[in-house]
C-alpha positions, 0 to 999 in steps of 0.5 A, spaced: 697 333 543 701 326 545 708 325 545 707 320 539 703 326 536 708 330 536 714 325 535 710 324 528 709 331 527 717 332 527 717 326 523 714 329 518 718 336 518 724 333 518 723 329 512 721 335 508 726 338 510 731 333 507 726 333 501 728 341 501 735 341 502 735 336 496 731 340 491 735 346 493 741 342 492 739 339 486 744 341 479 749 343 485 752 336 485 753 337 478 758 343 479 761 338 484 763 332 482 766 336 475 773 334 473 778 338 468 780 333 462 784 338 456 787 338 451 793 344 451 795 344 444 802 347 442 807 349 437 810 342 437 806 338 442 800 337 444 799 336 452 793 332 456 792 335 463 787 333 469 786 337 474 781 333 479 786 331 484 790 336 488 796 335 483 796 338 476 797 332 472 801 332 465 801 327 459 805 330 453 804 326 447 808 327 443 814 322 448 808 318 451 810 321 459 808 324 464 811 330 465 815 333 470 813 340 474 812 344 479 806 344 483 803 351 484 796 348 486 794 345 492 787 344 490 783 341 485 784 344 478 778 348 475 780 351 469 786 351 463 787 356 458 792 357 453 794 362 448 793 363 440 800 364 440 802 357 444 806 359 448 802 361 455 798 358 459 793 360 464 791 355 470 786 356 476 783 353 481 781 351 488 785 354 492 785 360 490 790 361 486 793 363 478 798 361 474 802 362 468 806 357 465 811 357 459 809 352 453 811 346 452 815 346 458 810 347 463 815 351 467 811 357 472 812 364 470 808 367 474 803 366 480 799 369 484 793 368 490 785 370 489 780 372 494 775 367 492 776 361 488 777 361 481 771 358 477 773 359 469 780 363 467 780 366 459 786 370 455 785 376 452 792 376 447 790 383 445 791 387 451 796 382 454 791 380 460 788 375 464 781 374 466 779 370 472 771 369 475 771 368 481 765 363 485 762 369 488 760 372 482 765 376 481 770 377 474 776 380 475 783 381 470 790 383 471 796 383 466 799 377 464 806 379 466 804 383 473 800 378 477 801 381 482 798 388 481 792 389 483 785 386 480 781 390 474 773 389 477 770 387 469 763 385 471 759 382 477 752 377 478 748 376 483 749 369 484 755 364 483 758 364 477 759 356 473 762 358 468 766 363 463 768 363 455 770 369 451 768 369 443 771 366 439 772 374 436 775 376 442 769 381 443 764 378 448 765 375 455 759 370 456 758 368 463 753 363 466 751 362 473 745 359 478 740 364 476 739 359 470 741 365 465 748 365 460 749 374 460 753 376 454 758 382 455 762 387 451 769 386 451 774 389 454 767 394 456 764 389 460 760 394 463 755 394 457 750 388 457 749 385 450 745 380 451 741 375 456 740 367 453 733 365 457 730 359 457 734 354 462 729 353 468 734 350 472 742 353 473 747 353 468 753 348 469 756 349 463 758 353 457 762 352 450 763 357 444 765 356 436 764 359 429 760 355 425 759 357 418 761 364 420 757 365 426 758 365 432 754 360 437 754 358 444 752 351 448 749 350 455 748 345 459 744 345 465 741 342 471 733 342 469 736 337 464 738 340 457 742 342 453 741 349 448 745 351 442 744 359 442 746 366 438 752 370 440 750 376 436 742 377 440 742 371 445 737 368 441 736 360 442 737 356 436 735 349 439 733 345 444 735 338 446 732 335 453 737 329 456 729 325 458 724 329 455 719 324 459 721 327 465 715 330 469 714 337 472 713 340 478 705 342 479 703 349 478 702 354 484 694 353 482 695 346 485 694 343 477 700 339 472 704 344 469 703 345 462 707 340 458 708 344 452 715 342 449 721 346 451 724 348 444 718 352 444 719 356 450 723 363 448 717 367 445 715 367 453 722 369 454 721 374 449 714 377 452 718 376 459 723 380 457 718 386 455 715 385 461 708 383 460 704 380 465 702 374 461 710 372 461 710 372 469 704 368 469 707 364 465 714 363 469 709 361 475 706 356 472 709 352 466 716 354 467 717 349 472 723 346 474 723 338 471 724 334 477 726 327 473 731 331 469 738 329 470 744 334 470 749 336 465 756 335 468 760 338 463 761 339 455 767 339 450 766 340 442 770 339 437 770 343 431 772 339 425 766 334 426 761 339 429 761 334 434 759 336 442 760 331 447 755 331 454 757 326 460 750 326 465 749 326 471 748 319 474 749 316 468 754 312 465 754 314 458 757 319 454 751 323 449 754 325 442 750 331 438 752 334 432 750 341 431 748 341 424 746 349 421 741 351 427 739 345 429 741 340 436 741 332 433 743 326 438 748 321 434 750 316 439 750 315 446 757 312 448 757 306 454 762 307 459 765 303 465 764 308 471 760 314 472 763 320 468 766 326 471 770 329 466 770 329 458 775 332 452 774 331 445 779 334 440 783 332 434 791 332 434 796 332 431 800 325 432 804 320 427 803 325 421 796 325 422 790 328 425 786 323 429 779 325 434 779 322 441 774 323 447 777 322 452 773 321 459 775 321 466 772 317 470 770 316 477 767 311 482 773 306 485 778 309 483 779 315 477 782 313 471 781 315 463 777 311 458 779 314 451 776 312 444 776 314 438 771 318 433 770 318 426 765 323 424 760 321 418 753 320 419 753 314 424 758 317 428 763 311 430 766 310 436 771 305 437 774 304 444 780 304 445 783 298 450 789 303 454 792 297 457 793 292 451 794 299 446 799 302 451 804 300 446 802 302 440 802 310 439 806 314 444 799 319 445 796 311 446 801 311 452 800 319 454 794 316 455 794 310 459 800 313 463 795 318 465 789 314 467 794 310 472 798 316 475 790 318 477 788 312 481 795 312 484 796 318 486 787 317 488 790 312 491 795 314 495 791 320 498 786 314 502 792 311 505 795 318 509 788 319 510 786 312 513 780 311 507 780 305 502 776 309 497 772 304 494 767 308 491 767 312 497 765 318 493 759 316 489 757 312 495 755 318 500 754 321 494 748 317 491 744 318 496 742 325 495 741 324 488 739 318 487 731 315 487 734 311 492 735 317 497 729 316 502 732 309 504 737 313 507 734 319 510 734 318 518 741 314 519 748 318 519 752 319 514 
């Protein structure tokens, strides 16, 4: 074989290695460019809180100010839970590390340090306990008031956690993870296995959990590009709702096109899986493949009032809305942002008298900062943008907002400065050439 031949040949290798790597990456970067926006409800205020910088940072509502406080992260913050009693709240994040704060004043009562990082942190009031999923798989609680005692081993996965909610009874730990399964567990008896929810081909990304008309239901998101409304009670999936339902599959192993049977139509091959039938491992090899067109789901944020859940994609500058009506998933509205979405809350508060909905969404490209709009909920569902520069002035939760957004692109700011950078788009330049079409322009040149 000649030189050029074998130049060629590892030419050809190279490439669907890179074309590998990119496959086993796809929905991971979803998990990556996830940033923490939330509302932290207490007793007499209400707390707007982004996670996605290597500083906490706090917004109170109420006074239209950043608040002042102790720094006890020093990496991204992943997740935030507060108490029903709105007098505590629990972080984690990246650095490995939890925290305890005392609401309203946000002031550290306890914390202490992981052995991995931390994905999702929930509270279980009852028995006065802190549960933490760590990145490896593993779930684990310790006492609110002792953190520095040793870690109470609830549950484990096979492969790494993205993320945790308890129900809203306080009697399931619902965990998700890249095996592209949502499991439900007893609680505090985690040991003992409810259920599986089934039918997501790709990772799941994200979970959130309600009581709808007296029931308990669960929404996941994930990277084959879907959305999925489940039963707490069984794991049953309830609906189905895919980003780009024209999206093509992969070829089946037999070399043909797999099966382009709607997806909502899915969980009775699930159930004969479940039953351990050949005809369902015929059908995982063959029809249940991975979308290849399908983008991610980031993240979610429901708000109970209006029945209403927000999604923000992968790739895409928009915000899609869904209403979850009875058992069903029905798109709303797809909502134009500026810059690519990374983060999103939506939620009542409490202002001035009056309950108001806000979505809040944390943007990212040249610089973060938030875009907010207000949402009225009905059958058009109507949102309404809200200028946070020219609107500063007219509420104190407008202002909370407003000083928000500019704290991040400052303090974003600040960091490309002591590290030499000019952050322009930096992160999303490097970025989109792994996830976009556009990635074979790019294979072969250095980063």
């Amino acid at each position: 074989m000649s030189d050029s031949q074998d130049a060629a040949k590892s030419k050809e290798g190279s490439k669907d290695e890179q074309s590998s790597w990119q496959d086993n990456c796809h929905g991971v970067s979803a998990l990556a460019i996830k940033r923490l926006i939330k509302f932290a409800h207490c007793k007499d205020k209400t707390l707007l809180i982004y996670g996605g910088l290597k500083t906490m940072l706090v917004a109170d509502c109420s006074t239209g100010s950043l608040m002042e406080l102790e720094q006890s992260h020093t990496e991204r913050v992943t997740s935030v839970t507060v108490g029903k009693d709105k007098e505590v709240m629990v972080s984690g994040g990246n650095d490995k590390r939890l925290v305890v704060w005392q609401l309203p004043e946000m002031k550290v009562a306890s914390k202490t340090v992981t052995d991995k990082k931390v994905v999702s942190v929930v509270l279980d009031e009852e028995r006065r306990r802190v549960v933490f999923a760590e990145i490896a798989g593993e779930v684990f609680q310790k006492p609110i008031d002792d953190l520095d005692s040793k870690a109470e081993h609830l549950l484990g996965h096979i492969s790494s956690l993205t993320d945790m909610r308890i129900s809203p009874s306080g009697s399931r730990l619902l965990t998700s993870d890249r095996d592209e399964k949502v499991r439900i567990s007893n609680f505090p008896h985690a040991f003992e296995i409810e259920a599986f929810c089934l039918g997501h081909t790709e990772l799941v990304t994200c979970i959130e959990t309600f009581t709808l008309a007296e029931e308990e239901l669960l929404l996941s998101g994930g990277a084959d590009g879907s959305v999925r409304l489940w039963s707490v009670k069984d794991g049953s999936l309830l609906d189905t709702y895919m980003i780009d339902p024209a999206g093509e599959e992969e070829e089946g192993e037999d070399g043909q096109q797999a099966d382009s049977q709607p997806l909502a139509e899915e969980p009775k091959t699930w159930d004969r899986f479940a039953a351990g039938t050949a005809q369902a491992t015929a059908a995982v090899s063959g029809r249940m493949r991975r979308r290849t067109n399908s983008p991610a789901v980031v993240a979610l944020a429901y708000c109970p009032r209006l029945s209403l859940a927000a999604c923000i994609i992968e790739n895409q500058r928009e915000v899609l809305l869904l209403q979850v009506s009875g058992k069903e998933l029905k798109e709303l509205n797809r909502v134009e942002v500026d810059q690519m979405p990374v983060g999103i809350e939506i939620d009542d508060v409490e202002h001035e008298g009056k309950a108001e909905c806000f979505m809040l969404v944390a943007v990212l490209d040249d610089r973060p900062k938030l875009e907010a709009f207000r949402v009225e909920g009905g059958k058009e569902c109507v949102v309404k943008k809200i200028d946070l520069k020219s609107s500063k002035e007219e509420s104190k939760i407008i202002s909370a907002f407003a000083c928000l957004s500019e704290e991040m692109s400052t303090r974003q700011e600040e960091s490309h400065k002591a590290s030499g950078q000019d952050g322009s788009g930096q992160y999303f330049q490097k970025r989109r050439r792994h996830t976009e079409p556009g990635f074979k322009q790019y294979q072969g040149k250095a980063d």
